[in-house]
Backbone as JSON, one array per atom type, in Angstrom:
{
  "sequence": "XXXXXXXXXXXXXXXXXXXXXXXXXXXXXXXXXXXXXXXXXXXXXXXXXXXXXXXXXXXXXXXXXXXXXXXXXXXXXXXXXXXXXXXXXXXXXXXXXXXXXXXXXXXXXXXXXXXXXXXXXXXXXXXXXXXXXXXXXXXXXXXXXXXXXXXXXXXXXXXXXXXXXXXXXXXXXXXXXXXXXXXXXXXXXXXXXXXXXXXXXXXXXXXXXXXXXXXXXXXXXXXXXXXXXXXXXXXXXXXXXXXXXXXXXXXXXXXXXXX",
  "N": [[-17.23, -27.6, 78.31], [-19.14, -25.33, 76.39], [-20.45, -22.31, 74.98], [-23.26, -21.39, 73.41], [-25.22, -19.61, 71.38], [-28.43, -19.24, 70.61], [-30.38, -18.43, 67.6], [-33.52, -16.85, 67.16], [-34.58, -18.41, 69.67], [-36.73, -18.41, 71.27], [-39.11, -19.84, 71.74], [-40.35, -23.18, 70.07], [-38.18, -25.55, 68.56], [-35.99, -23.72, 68.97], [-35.52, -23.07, 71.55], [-36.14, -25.56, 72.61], [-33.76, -27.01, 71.79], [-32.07, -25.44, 73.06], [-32.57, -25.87, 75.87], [-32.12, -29.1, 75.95], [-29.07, -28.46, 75.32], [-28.76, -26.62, 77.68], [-29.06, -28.73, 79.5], [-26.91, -30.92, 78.96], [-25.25, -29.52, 80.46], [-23.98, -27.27, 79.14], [-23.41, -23.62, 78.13], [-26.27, -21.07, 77.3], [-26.54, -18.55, 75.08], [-30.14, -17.24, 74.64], [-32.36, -16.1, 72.21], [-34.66, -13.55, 71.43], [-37.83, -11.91, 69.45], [-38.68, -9.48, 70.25], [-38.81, -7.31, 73.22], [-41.09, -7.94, 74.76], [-41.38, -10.69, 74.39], [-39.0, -11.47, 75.13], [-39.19, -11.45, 77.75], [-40.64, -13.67, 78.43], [-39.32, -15.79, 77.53], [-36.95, -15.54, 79.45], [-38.56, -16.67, 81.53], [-39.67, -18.83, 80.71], [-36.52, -19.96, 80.58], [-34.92, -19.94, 82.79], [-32.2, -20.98, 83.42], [-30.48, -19.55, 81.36], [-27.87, -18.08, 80.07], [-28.64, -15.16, 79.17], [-30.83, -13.48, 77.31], [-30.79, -11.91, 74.2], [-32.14, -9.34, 72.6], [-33.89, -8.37, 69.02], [-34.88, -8.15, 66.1], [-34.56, -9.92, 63.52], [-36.13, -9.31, 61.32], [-35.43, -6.52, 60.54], [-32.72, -4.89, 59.38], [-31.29, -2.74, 60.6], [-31.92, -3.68, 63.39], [-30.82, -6.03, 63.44], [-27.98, -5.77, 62.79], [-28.05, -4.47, 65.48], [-28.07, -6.31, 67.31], [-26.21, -8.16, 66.25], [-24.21, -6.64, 67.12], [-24.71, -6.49, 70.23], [-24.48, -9.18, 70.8], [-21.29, -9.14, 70.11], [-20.58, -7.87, 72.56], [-21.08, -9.76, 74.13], [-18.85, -12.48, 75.82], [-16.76, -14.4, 73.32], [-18.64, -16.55, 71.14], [-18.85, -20.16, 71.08], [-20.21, -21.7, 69.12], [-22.98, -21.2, 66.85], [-26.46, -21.55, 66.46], [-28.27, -20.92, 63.4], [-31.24, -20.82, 64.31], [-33.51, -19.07, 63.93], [-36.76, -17.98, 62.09], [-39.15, -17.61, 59.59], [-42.49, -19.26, 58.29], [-43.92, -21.2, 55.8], [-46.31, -20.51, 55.32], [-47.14, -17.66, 55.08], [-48.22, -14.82, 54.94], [-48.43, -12.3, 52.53], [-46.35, -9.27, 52.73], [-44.51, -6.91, 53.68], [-40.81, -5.81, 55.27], [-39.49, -3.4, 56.9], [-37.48, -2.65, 55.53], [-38.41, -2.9, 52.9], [-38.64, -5.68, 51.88], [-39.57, -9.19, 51.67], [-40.51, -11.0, 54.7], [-39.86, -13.46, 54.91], [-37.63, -13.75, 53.09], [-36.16, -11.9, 54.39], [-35.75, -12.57, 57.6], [-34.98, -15.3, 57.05], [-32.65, -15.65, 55.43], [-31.21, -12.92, 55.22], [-31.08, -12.31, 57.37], [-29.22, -14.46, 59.27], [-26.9, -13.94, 57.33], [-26.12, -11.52, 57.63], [-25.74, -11.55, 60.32], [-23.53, -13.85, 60.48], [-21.72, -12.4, 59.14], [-21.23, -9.7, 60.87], [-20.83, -10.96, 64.22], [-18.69, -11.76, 65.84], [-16.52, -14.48, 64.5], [-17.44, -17.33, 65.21], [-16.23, -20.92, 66.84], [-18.33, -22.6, 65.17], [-20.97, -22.72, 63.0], [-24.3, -23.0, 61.95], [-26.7, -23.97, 60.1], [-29.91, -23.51, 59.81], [-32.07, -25.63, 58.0], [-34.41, -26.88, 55.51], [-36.35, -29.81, 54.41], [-37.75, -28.95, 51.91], [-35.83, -27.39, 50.93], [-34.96, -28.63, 48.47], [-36.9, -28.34, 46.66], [-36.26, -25.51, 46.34], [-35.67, -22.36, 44.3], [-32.68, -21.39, 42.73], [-32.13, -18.85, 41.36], [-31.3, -16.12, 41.6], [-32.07, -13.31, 41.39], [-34.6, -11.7, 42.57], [-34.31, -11.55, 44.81], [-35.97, -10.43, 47.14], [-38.28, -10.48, 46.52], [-39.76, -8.85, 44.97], [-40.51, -7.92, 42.76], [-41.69, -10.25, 41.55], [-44.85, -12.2, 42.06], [-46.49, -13.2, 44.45], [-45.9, -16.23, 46.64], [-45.88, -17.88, 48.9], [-45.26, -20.52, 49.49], [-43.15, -21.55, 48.05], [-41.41, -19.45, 48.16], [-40.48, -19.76, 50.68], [-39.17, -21.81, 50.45], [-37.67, -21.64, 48.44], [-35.89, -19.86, 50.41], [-34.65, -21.66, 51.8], [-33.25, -22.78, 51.05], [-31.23, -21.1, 50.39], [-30.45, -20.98, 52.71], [-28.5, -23.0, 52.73], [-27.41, -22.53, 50.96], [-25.97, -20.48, 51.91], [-24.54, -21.38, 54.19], [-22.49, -23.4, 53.15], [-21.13, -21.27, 51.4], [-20.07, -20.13, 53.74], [-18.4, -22.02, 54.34], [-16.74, -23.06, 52.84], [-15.22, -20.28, 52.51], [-14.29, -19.7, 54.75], [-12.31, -21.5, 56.1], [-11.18, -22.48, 58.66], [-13.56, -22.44, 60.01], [-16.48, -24.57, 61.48], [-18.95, -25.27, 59.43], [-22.15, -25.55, 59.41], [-25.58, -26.91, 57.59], [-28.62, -28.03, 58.44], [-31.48, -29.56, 58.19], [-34.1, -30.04, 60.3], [-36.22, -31.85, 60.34], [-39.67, -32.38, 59.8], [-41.31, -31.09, 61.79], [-43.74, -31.12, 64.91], [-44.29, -28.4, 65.6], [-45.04, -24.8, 65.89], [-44.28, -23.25, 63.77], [-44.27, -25.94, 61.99], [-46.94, -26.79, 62.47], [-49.66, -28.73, 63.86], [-50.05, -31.21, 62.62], [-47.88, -32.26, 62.13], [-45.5, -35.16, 60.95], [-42.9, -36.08, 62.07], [-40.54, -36.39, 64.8], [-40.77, -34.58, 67.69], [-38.76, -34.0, 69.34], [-36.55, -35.19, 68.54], [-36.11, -33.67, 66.81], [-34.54, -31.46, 67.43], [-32.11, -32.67, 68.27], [-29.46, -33.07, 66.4], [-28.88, -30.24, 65.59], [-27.9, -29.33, 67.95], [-26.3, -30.96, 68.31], [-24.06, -30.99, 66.51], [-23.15, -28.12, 67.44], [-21.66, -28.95, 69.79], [-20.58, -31.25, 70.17], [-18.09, -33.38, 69.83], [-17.49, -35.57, 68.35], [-16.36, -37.39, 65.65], [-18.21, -37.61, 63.36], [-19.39, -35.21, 63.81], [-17.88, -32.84, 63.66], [-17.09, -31.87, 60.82], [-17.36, -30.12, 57.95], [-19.21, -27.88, 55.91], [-21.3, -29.37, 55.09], [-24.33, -31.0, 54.91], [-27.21, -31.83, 56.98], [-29.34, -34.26, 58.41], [-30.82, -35.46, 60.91], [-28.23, -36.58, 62.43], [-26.93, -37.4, 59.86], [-24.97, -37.29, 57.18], [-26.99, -35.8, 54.25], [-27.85, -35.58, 50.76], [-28.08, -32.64, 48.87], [-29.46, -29.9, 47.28], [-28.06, -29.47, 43.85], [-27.39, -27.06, 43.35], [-26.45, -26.03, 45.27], [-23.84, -26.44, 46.27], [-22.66, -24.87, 43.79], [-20.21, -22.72, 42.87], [-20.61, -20.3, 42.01], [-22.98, -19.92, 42.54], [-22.99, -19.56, 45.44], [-21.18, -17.13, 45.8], [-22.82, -15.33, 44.6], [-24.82, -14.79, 46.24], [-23.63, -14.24, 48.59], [-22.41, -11.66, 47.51], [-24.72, -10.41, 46.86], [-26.92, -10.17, 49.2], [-24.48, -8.59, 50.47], [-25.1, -6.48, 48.97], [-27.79, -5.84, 49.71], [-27.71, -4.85, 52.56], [-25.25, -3.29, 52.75], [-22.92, -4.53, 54.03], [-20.51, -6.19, 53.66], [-18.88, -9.48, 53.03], [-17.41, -10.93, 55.14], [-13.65, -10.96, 53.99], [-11.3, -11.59, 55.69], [-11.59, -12.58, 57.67], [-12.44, -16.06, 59.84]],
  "CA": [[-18.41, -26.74, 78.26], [-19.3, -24.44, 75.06], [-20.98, -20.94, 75.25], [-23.79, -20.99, 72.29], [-25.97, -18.56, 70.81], [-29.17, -19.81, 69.53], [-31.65, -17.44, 67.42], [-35.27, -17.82, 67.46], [-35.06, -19.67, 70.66], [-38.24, -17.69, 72.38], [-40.07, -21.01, 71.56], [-40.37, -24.2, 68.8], [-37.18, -25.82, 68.06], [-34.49, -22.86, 69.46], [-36.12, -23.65, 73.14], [-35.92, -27.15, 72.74], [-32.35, -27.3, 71.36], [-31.53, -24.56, 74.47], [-32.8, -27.01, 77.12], [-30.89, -29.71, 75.73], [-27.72, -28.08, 75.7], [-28.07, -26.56, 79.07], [-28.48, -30.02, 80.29], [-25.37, -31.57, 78.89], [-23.76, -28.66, 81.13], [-23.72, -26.43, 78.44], [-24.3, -22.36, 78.22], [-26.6, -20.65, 76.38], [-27.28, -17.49, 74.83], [-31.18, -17.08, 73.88], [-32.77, -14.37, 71.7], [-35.71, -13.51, 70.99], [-37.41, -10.7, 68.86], [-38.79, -8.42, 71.05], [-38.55, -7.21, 74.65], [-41.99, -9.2, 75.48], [-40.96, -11.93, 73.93], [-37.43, -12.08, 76.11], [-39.6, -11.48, 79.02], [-41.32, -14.4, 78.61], [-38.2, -17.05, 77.27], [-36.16, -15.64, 80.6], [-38.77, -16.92, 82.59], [-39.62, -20.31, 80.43], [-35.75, -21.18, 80.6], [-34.24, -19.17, 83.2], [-30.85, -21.27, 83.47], [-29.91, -19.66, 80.24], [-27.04, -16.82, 80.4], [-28.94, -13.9, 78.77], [-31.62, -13.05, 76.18], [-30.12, -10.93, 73.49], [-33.47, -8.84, 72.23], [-33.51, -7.99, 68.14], [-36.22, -8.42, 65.0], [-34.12, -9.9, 62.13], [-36.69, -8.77, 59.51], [-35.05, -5.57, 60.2], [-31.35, -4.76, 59.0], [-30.81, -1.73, 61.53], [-31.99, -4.24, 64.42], [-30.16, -6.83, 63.33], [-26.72, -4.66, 63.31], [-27.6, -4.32, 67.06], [-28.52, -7.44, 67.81], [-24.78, -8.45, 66.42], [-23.13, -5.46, 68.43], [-24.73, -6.73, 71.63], [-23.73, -10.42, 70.79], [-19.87, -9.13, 70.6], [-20.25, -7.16, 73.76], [-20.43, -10.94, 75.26], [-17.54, -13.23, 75.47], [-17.21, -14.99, 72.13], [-19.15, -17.82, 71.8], [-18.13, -21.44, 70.6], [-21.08, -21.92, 68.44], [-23.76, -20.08, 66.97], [-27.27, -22.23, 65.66], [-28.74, -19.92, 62.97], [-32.68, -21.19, 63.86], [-34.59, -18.39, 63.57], [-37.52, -18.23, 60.78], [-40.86, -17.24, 59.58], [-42.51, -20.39, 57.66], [-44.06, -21.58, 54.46], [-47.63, -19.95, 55.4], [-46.3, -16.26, 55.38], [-48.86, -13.67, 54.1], [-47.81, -11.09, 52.15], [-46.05, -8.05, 53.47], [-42.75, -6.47, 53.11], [-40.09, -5.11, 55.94], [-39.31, -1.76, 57.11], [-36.32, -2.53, 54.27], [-38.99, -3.02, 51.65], [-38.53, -7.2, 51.97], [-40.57, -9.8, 52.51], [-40.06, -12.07, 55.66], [-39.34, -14.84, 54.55], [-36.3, -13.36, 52.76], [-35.41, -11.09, 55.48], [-35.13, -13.64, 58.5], [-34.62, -16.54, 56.73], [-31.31, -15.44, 54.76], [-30.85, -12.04, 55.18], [-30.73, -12.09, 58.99], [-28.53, -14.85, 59.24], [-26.03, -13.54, 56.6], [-25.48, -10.18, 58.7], [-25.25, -12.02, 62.01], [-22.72, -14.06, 60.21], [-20.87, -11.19, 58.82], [-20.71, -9.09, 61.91], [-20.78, -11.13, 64.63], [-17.48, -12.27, 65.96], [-16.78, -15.65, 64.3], [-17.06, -18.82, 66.6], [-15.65, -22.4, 65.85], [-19.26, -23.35, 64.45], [-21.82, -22.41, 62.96], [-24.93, -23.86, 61.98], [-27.37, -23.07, 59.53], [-31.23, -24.72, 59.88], [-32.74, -25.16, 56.55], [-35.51, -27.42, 55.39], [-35.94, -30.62, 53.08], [-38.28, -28.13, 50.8], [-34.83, -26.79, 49.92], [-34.66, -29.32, 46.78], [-37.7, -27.13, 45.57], [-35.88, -23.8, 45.73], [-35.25, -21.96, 43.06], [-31.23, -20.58, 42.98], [-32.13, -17.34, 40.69], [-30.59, -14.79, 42.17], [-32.59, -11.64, 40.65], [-35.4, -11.35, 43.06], [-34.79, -12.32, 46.23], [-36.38, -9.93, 48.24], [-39.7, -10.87, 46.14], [-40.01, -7.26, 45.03], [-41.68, -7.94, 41.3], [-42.59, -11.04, 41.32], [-46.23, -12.36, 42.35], [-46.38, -13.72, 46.27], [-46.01, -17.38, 46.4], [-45.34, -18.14, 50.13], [-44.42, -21.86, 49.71], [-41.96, -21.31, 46.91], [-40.67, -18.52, 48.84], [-39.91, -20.44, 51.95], [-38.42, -23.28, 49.99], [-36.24, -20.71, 48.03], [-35.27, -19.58, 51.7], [-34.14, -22.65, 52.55], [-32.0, -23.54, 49.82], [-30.74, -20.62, 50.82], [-29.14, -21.19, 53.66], [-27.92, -24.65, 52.31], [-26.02, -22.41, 50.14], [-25.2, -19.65, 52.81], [-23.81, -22.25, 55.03], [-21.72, -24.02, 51.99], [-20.32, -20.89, 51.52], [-18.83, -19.77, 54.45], [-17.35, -23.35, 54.96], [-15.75, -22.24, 51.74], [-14.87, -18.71, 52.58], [-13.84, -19.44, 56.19], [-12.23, -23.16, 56.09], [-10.99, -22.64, 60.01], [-14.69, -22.62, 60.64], [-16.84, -25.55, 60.75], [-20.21, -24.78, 58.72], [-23.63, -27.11, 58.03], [-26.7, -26.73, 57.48], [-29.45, -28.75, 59.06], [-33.2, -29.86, 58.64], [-34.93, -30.65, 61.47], [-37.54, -32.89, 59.19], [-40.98, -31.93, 59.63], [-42.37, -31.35, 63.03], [-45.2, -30.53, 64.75], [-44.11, -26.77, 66.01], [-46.25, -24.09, 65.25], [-44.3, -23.25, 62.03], [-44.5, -26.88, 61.23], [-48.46, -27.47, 62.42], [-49.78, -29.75, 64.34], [-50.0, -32.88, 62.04], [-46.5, -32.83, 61.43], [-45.55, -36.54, 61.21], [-41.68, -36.46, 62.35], [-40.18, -36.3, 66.41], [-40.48, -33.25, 67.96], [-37.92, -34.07, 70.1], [-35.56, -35.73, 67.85], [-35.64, -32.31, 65.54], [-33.58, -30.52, 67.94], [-31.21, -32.72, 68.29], [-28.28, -32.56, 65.19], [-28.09, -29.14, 65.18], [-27.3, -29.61, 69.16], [-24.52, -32.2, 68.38], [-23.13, -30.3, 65.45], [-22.7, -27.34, 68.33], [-20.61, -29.0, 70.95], [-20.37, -32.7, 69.99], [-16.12, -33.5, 69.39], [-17.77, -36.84, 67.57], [-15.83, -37.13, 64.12], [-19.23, -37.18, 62.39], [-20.07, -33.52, 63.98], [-16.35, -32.09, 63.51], [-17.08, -31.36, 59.64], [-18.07, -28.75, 56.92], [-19.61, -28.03, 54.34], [-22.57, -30.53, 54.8], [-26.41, -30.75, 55.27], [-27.55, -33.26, 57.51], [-30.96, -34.42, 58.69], [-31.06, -36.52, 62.21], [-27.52, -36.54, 62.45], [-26.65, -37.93, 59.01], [-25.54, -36.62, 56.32], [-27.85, -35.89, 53.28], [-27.66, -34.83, 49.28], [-28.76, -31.64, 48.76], [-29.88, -29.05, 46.04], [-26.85, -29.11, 43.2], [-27.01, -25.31, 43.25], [-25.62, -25.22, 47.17], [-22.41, -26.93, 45.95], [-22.49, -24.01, 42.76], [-19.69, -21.89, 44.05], [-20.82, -19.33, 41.33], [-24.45, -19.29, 43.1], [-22.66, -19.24, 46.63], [-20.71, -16.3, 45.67], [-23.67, -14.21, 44.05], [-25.47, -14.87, 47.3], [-22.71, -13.44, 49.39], [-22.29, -10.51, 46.89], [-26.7, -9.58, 46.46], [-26.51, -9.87, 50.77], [-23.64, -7.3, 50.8], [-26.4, -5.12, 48.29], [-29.54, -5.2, 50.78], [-27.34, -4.55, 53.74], [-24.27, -2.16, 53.1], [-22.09, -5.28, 54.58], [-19.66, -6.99, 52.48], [-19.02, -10.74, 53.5], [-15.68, -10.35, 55.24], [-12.32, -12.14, 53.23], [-10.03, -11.61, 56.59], [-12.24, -13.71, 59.35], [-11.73, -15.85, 61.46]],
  "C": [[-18.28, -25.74, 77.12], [-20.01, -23.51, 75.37], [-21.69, -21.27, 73.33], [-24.94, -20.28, 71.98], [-27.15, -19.37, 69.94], [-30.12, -18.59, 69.43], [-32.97, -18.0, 67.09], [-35.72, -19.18, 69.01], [-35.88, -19.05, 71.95], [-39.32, -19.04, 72.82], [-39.48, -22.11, 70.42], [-38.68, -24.68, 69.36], [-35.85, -25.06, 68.74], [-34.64, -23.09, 70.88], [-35.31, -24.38, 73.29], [-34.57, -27.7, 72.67], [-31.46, -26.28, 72.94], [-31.69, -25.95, 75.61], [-32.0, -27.95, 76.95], [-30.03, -29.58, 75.65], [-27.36, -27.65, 77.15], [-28.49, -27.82, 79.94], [-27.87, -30.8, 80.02], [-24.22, -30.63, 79.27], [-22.95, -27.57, 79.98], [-24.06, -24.91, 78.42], [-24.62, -21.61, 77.15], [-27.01, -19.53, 76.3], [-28.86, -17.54, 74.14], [-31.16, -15.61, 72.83], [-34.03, -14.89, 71.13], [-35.83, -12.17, 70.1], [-37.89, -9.35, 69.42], [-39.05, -8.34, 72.13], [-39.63, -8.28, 75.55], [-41.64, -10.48, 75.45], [-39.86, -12.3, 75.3], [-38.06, -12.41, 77.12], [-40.19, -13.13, 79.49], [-40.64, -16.15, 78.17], [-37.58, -16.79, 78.62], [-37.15, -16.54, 81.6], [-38.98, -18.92, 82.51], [-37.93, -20.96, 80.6], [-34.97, -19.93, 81.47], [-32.4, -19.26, 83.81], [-30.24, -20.72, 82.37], [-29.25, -18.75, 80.6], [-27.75, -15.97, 80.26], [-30.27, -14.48, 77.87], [-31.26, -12.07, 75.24], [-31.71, -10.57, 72.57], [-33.18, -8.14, 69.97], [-34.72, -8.93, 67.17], [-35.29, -8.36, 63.74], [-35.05, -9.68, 60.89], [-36.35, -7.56, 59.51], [-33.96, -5.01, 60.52], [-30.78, -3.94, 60.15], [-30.75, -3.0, 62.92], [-31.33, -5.56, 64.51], [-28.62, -6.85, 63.39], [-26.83, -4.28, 64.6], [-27.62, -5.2, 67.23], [-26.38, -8.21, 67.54], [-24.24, -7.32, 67.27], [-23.33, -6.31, 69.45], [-24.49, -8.06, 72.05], [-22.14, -9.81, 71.02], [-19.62, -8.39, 72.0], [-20.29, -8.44, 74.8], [-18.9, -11.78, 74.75], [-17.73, -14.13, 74.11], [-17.8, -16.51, 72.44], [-18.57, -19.07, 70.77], [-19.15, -21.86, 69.27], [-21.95, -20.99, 68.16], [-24.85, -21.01, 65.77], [-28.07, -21.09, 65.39], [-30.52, -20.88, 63.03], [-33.66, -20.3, 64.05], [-35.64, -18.39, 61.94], [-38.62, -18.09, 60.7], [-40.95, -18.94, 58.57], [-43.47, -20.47, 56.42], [-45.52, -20.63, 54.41], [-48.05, -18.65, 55.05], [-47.11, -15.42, 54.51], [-47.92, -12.63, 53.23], [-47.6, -9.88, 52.56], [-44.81, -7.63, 53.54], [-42.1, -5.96, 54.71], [-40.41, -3.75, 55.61], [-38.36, -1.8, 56.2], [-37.08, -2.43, 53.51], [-38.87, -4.5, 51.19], [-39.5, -7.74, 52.39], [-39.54, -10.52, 54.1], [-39.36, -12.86, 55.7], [-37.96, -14.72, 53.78], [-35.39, -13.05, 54.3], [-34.61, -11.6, 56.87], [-34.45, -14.87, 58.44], [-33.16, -16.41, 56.24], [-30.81, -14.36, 55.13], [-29.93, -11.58, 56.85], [-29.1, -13.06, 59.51], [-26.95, -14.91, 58.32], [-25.34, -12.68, 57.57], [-24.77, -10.73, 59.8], [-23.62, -12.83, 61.47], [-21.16, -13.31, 59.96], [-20.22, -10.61, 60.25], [-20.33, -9.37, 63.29], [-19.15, -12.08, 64.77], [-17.23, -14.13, 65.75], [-16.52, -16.82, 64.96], [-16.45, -20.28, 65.84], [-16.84, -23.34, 64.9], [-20.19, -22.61, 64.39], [-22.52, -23.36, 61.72], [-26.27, -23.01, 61.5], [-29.21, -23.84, 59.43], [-32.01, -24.26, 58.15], [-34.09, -26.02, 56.3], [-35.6, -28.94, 54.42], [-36.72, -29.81, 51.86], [-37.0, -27.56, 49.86], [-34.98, -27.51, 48.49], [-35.57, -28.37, 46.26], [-37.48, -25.55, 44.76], [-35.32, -23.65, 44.75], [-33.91, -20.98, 43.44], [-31.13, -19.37, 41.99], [-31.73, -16.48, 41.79], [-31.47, -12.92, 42.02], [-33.27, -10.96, 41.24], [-35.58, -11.64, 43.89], [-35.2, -11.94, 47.24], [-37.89, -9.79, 47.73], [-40.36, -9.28, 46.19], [-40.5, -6.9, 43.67], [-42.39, -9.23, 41.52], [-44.01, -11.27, 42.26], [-45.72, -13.04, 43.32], [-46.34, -15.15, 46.12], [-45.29, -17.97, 47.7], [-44.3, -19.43, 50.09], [-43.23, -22.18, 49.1], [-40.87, -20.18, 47.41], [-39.39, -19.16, 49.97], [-38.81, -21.47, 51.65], [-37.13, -22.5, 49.37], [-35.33, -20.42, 49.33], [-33.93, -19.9, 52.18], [-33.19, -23.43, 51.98], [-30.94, -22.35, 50.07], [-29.52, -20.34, 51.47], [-28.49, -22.21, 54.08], [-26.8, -23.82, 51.69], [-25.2, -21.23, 51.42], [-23.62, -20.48, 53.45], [-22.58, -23.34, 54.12], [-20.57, -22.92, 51.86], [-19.24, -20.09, 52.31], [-17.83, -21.15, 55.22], [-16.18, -22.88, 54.01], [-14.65, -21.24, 51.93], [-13.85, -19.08, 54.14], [-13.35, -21.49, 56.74], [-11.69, -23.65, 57.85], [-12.58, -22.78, 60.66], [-15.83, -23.54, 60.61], [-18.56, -24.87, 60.82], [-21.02, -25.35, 58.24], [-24.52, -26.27, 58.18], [-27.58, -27.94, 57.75], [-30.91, -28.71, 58.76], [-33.31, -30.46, 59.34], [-35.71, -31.86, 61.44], [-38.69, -31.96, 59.76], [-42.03, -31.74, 61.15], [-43.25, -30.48, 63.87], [-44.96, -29.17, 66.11], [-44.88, -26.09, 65.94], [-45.23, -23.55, 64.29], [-44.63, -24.63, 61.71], [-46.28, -27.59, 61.25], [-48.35, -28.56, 63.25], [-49.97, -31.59, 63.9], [-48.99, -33.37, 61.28], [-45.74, -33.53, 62.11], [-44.1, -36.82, 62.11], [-41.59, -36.08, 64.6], [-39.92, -34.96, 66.52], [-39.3, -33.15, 68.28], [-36.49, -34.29, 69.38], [-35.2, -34.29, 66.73], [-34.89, -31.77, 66.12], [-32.22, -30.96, 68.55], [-29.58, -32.7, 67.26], [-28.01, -31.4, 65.38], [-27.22, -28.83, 66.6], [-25.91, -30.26, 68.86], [-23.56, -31.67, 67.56], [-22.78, -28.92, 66.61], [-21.36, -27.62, 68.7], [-20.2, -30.62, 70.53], [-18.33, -32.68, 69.49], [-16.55, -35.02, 68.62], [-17.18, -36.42, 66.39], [-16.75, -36.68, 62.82], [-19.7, -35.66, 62.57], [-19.02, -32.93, 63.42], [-15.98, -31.99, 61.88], [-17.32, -29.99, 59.28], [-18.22, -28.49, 55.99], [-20.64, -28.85, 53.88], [-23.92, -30.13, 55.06], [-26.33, -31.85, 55.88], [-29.13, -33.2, 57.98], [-30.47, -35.57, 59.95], [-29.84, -37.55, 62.14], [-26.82, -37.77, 61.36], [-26.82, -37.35, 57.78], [-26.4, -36.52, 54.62], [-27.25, -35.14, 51.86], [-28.54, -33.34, 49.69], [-28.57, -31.06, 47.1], [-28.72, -28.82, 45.63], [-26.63, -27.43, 43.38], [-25.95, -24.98, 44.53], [-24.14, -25.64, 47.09], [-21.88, -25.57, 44.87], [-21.6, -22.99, 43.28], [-19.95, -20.25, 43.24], [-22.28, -18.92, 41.9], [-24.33, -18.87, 44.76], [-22.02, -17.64, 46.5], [-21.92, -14.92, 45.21], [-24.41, -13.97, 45.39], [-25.17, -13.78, 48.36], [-23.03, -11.67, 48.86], [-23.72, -10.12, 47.07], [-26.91, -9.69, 48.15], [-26.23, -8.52, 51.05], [-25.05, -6.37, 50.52], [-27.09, -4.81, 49.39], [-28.64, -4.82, 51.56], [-26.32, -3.85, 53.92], [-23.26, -3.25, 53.27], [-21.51, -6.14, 54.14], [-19.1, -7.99, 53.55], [-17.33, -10.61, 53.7], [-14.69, -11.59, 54.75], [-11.54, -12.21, 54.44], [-10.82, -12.43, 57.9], [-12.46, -15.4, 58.87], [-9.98, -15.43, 61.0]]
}
């Protein structure tokens, strides 16, 4: 049995991947991002251990949200699927960020950082990643002109490279990154062509699975197989700037001594 932490699992995809773990006898931490919200995942999945309450588009609440993760027992896993999606009006954080930065990378950086490190973690990204752009200069979309879909896709290359480099950084820890493919969620819309069902499983098996194909790092996979990805996420000079422009927005330097 494994103890895992999934974010964004109020609904879509973090649900779905919850349910399926706690019925292969597994336990799970939810979270959602705010108190209504919990109210209303405790009652849709109420076999789950907890609800851990916290709004990664904002840095302070995201520094609790890890505190009140280490105040449980450590967990074995931890699937980073929280996320705003490609549609994403324009509008900045209480940091001065957009969204789509803020949850998509930013959130899952911190949690990474501060949260006590488990034997896996697991980063959900997108196949749009090939589109992102690996500039470094502006990633909290704070000159340039709004461009949601380009945003999202940058995101998501993102945390192809996030997840690259703490396989890197942290080689006791095993570290992918995952697309779901395309399905019909409400980020993904309703005429999106791929298995609902089938999206939530890989990042499930990469959790708890002891299969040789899960028990890696350092990969991307898509429907438990793994895939090429964007040359940049291999770049250990674009993994490293990543880490380092992180630390910037957030005070929190990407720790060298964990696990």
């Amino acid at each position: 049995m494994a103890r895992v932490l999934i974010t964004g699992s109020s609904d879509g995809l973090g649900l779905i991947a919850a349910r399926r773990l706690l019925g292969e006898g597994h336990e799970v931490t939810l979270h959602a991002r705010n108190a209504d919200r919990a109210e209303q995942t405790r009652a849709a999945l109420p076999a789950a251990e907890t609800v851990l309450v916290g709004d990664l588009s904002s840095i302070a609440q995201t520094r609790e949200l890890a505190a009140r993760a280490n105040d449980l027992d450590r967990f074995d896993a931890i699937i980073h699927n929280a996320g705003v999606g490609f549609r994403q009006r324009h509008q900045v954080t209480v940091d001065g960020l957009v969204p789509t930065f803020a949850v998509n990378v930013l959130g899952p950086y911190l949690l990474t950082a501060l949260v006590t490190p488990p034997a896996r973690l697991i980063y959900l990204s997108s196949g749009t990643h090939t589109g992102g752009d690996p500039d470094l200069s502006d990633l909290g979309w704070q000159r340039r002109p709004w461009a949601a879909p380009q945003a999202y896709s940058d995101s998501k290359l993102f945390d192809v490279v996030l997840a690259f480099a703490v396989a890197r950084r942290w080689p006791r820890v095993l570290s992918n990154s995952v697309t779901p493919g395309w399905a019909p969620t409400k980020m993904g819309g309703p005429g999106a062509p791929d298995d609902l069902d089938l999206a939530s499983v890989t990042q499930a098996w990469l959790a708890v699975s002891d299969d040789p194909a899960a028990t890696v790092t350092g990969r991307y996979f898509c429907h438990q197989r793994e895939h090429d990805t964007h040359p940049a996420a291999h770049d250990t000079t674009v993994q490293d700037g990543l880490l380092d422009r992180c630390a910037e927005f957030t005070g929190t330097p990407f720790p060298s001594n964990r696990p």
